[in-house]
Phi, psi and omega in degrees: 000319158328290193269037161255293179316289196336312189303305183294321167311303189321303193261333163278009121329302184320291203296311173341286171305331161305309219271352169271342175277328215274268184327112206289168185270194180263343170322276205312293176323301219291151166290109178272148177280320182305303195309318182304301193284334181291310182279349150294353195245312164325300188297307206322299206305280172345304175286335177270323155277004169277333179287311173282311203298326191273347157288301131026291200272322187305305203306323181295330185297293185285353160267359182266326172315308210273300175346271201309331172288331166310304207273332189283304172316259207322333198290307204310294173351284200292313189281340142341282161335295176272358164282311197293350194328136159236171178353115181204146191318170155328323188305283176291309161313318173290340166316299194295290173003279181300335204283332199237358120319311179313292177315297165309310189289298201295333160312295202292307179321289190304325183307308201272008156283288196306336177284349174276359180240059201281294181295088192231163165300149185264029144263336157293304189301316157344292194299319173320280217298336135357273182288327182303323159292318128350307180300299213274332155005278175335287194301290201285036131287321207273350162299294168328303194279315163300354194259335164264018172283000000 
């Protein structure tokens, strides 16, 4: 009869003991918070670079909008420009010619920088945009001036 208890002792241990491996803990149960808060500081972060990349494009949107009425305006000038021409020795046309080829190419070059630059850091784009206003600055003073020759 001893070793009928024993036995049953044994094995409802065995079974126990299984059955506390089996069974999650209050560890186990309990909420982790750390995770939570990391995929919460995840999304924030997300939504907040999903927020600059769309200010980003908007602001790029609206200097390339501005950009192109400038390159439209500077276009209308140079053809403007090569139609009043009038009559002029060989020489001087060909000078004036190139000076609004010349005028023309460097126009169409800014337009096709700033459409080349839609993704930038906004202290690289600050600088872009910078020269480019500067760049195109240029160009229409060297328009202003060939049109009062």
């Amino acid at each position: 009869m001893r070793k009928g208890i024993l036995k049953i002792a044994i094995i409802g241990g065995f079974i126990s003991l299984g059955m506390m491996n089996c069974s999650p803990s209050n560890e186990n149960n309990r909420p982790k918070k750390e995770p939570i808060k990391v995929d919460a500081i995840v999304i924030k972060t997300a939504s907040v670079r999903k927020t600059v990349e769309i200010d980003s494009l908007i602001d790029y949107f609206s200097y390339a909008s501005i950009i192109e009425v400038r390159f439209l305006k500077n276009n209308q000038t140079l053809n403007y420009l090569k139609k009043k021409v009038k009559p002029m020795n060989d020489s001087i046309q060909f000078k004036y010619n190139k000076e609004l080829y010349e005028l023309n190419k460097r126009n169409l070059e800014i337009k096709t920088m700033v459409q080349g630059h839609v993704n930038q850091d906004p202290t690289q784009w600050k600088i872009f945009k910078k020269s480019m206003n500067d760049e195109m600055a240029k160009l229409e003073k060297s328009i202003s001036i060939l049109s009062e020759k």
